[in-house]
C-alpha positions as a Python dict, from the first residue, in 0.01 Angstrom:
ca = {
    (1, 'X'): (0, 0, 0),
    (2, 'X'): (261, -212, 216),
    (3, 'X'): (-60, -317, 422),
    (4, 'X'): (-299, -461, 81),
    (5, 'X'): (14, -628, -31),
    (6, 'X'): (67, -828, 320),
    (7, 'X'): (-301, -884, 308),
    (8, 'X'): (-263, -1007, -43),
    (9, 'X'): (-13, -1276, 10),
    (10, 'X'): (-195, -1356, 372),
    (11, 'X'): (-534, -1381, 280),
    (12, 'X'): (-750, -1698, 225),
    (13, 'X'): (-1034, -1565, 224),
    (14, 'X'): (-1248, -1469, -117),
    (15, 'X'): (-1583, -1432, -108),
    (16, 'X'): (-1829, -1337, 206),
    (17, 'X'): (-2192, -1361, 128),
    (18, 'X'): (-2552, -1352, 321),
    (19, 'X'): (-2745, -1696, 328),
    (20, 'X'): (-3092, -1707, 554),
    (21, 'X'): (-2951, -1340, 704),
    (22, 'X'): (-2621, -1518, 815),
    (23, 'X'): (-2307, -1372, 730),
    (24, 'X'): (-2114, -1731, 581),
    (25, 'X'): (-1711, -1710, 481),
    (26, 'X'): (-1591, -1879, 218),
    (27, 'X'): (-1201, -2020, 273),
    (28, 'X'): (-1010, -2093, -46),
    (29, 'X'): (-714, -2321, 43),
    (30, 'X'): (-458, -2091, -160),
    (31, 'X'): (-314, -1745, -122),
    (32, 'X'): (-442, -1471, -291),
    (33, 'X'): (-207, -1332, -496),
    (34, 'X'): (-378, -1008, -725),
    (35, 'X'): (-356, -711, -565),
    (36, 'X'): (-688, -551, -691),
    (37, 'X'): (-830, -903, -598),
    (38, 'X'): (-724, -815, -211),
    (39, 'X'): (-818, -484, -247),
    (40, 'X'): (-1214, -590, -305),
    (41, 'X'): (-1179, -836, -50),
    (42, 'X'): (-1037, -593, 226),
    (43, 'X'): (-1356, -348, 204),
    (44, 'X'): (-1623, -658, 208),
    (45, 'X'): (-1436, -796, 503),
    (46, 'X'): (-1413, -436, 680),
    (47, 'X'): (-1771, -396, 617),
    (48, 'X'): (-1851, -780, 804),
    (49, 'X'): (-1642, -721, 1059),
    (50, 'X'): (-1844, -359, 1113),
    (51, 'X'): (-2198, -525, 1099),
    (52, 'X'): (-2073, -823, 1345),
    (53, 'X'): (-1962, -498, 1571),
    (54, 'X'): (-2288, -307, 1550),
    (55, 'X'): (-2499, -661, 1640),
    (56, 'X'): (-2306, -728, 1926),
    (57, 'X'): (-2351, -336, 2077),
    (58, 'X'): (-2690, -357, 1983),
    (59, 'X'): (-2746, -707, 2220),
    (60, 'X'): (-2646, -444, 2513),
    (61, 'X'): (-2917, -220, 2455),
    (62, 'X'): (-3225, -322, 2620),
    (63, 'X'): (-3514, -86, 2488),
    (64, 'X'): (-3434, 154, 2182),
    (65, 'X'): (-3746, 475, 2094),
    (66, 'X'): (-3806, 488, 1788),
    (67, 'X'): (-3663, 826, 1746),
    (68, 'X'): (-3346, 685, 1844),
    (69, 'X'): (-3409, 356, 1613),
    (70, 'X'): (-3444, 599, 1323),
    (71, 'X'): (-3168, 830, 1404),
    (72, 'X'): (-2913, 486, 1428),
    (73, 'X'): (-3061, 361, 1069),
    (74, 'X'): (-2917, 708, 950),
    (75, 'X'): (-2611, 704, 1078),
    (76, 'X'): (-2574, 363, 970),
    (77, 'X'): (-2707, 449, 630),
    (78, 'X'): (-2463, 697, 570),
    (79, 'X'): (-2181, 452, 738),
    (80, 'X'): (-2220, 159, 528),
    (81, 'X'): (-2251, 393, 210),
    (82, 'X'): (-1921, 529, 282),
    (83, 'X'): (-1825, 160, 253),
    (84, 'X'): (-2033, 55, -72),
    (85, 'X'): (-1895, 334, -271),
    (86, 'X'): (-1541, 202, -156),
    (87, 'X'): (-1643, -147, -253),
    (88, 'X'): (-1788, -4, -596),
    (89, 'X'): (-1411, 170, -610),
    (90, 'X'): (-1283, -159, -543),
    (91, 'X'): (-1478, -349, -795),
    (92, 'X'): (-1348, -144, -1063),
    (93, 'X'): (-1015, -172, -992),
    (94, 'X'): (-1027, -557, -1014),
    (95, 'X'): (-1296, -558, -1351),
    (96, 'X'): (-1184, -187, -1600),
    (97, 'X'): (-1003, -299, -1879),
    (98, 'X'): (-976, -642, -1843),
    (99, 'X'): (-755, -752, -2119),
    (100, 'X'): (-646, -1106, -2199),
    (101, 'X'): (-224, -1232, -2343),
    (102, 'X'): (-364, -1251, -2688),
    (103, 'X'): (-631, -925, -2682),
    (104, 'X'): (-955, -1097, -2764),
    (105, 'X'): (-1103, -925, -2504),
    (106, 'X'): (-1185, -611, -2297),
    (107, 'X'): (-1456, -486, -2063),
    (108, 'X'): (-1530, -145, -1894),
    (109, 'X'): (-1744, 2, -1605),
    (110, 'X'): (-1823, 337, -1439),
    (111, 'X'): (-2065, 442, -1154),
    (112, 'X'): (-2177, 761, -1021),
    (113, 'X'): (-2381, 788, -747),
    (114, 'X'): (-2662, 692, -622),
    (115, 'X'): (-2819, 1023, -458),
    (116, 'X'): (-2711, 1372, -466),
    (117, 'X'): (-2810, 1639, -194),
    (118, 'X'): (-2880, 1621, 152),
    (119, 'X'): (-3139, 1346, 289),
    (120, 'X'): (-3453, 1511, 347),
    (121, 'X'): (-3730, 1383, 673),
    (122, 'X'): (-4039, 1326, 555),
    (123, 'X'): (-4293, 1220, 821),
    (124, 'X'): (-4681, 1028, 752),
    (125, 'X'): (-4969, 958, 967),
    (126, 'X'): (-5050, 538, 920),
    (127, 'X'): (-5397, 402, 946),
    (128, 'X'): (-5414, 400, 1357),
    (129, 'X'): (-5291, 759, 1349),
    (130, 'X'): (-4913, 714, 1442),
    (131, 'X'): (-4680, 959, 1320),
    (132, 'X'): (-4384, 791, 1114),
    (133, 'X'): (-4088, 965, 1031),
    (134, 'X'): (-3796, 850, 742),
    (135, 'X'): (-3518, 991, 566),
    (136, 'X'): (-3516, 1031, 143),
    (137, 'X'): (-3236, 1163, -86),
    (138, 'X'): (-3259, 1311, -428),
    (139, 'X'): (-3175, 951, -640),
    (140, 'X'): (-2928, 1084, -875),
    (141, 'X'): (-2674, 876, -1108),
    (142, 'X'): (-2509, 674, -1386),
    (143, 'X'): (-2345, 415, -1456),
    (144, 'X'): (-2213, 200, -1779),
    (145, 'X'): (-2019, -142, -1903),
    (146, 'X'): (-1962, -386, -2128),
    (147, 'X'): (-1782, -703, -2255),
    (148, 'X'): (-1680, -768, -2633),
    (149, 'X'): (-1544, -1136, -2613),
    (150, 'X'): (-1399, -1185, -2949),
    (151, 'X'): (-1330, -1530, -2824),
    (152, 'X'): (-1658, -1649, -2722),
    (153, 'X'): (-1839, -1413, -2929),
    (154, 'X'): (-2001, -1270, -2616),
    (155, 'X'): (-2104, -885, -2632),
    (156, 'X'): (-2312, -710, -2431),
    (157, 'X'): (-2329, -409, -2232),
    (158, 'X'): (-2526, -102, -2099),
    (159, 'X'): (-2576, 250, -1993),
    (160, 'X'): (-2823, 451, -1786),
    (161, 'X'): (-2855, 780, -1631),
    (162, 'X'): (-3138, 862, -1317),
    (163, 'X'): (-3190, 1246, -1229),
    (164, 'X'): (-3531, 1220, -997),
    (165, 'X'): (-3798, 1019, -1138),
    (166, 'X'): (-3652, 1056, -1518),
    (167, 'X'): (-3429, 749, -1658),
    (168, 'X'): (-3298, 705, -1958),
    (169, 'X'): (-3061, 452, -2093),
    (170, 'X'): (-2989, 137, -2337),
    (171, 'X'): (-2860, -163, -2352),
    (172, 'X'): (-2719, -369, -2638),
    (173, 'X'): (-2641, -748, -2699),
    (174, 'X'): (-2552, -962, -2959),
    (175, 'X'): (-2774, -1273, -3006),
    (176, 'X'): (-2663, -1635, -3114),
    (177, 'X'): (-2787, -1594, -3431),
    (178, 'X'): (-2559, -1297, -3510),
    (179, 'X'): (-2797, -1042, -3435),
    (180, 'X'): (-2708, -730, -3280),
    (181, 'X'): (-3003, -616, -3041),
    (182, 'X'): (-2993, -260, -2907),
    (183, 'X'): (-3278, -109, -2661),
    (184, 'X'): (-3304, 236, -2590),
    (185, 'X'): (-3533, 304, -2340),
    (186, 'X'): (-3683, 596, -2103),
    (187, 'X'): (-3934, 596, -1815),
    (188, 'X'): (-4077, 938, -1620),
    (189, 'X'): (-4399, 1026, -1513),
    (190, 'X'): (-4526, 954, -1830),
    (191, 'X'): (-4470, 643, -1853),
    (192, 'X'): (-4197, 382, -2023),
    (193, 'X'): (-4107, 387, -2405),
    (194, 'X'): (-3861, 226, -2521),
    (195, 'X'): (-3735, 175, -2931),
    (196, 'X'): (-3559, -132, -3061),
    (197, 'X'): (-3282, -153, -3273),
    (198, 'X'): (-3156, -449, -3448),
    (199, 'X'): (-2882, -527, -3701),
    (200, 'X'): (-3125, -737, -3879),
    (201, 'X'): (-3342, -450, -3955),
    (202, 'X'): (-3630, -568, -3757),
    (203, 'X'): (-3655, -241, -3548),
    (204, 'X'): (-3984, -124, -3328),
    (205, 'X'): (-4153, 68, -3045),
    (206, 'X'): (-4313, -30, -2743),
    (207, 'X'): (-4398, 119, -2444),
    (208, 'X'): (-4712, 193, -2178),
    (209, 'X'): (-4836, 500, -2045),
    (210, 'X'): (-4960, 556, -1689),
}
């Protein structure tokens, strides 16, 4: 942990984001001094400084099959999702159980996922009869949070859960008038239904099927 904490105090740098398919670094002009804050930045940056590296290899390489162009998308599928699930790991060490000095507020969050199994090649003939090939995975997970702001009066939050093609999940937020509004909701191959809940008493249906 030495190294976060002398990237902590060193660090000026807090936010990296894509504009027009440019990576563009934000500077702040003080230190960063939260350790879970440095943490989140350290995998963002690892994961710019890895996509600067594989665009400057891939200026060296002057023609590229597409069996090779699909086998480098996997690898660098399964590279960078090494690297968001360490973000998401990241991310909720900097926003579970966020608690203010007086306790008038608290949040939560958890993530599983987002595919289970091995990735599977599926291949297609297109209109000019050219064989395509790709690579899918069994979409498989959960995830949950929330905020109750006792301060601001701000509460919301949700939950969901994906095995395959079947979701189910709800979310729930309170309205300006006082109104507590609760969805629960599910969507397969038979289509999307979901039943509303509110504190008011005004509860009903809706939904389509395919």
């Amino acid at each position: 942990m030495s190294i976060l904490r002398d990237y902590r105090d060193s660090c000026t740098l807090y936010m990296v984001s894509f504009r027009r398919k440019k990576l563009i670094s934000v500077f702040s002009t003080r230190p960063i001094r939260n350790l879970s804050t440095a943490l989140t930045i350290y995998f963002w940056t690892s994961i710019y400084q890895q996509i600067v590296s594989v665009t400057n290899d891939s200026r060296n390489i002057p023609t590229i099959s597409l069996e090779m162009t699909h086998l480098r998308q996997s690898v660098l599928v399964k590279e960078y999702s090494q690297h968001f699930v360490a973000a998401i790991l990241a991310l909720s060490v900097l926003f579970n159980g966020e608690v203010d000095a007086d306790g008038h507020a608290h949040s939560f969050q958890h993530f599983h996922g987002p595919v289970i199994g091995d990735a599977q090649e599926v291949t297609w003939k297109d209109k000019h009869g050219h064989h395509h090939h790709d690579y899918v995975a069994h979409p498989h997970y959960e995830f949950s949070y929330g905020v109750e702001d006792h301060h601001t009066g701000d509460y919301h939050g949700q939950k969901e859960h994906r095995d395959g093609k079947e979701v189910v999940g709800e979310y729930t937020i309170k309205e300006p008038g006082g109104n507590v509004r609760t969805v629960k909701y599910r969507a397969g191959k038979d289509g999307f239904f979901a039943h509303v809940i509110n504190s008011n008493g005004n509860d009903h249906d809706g939904g389509h099927r395919h």
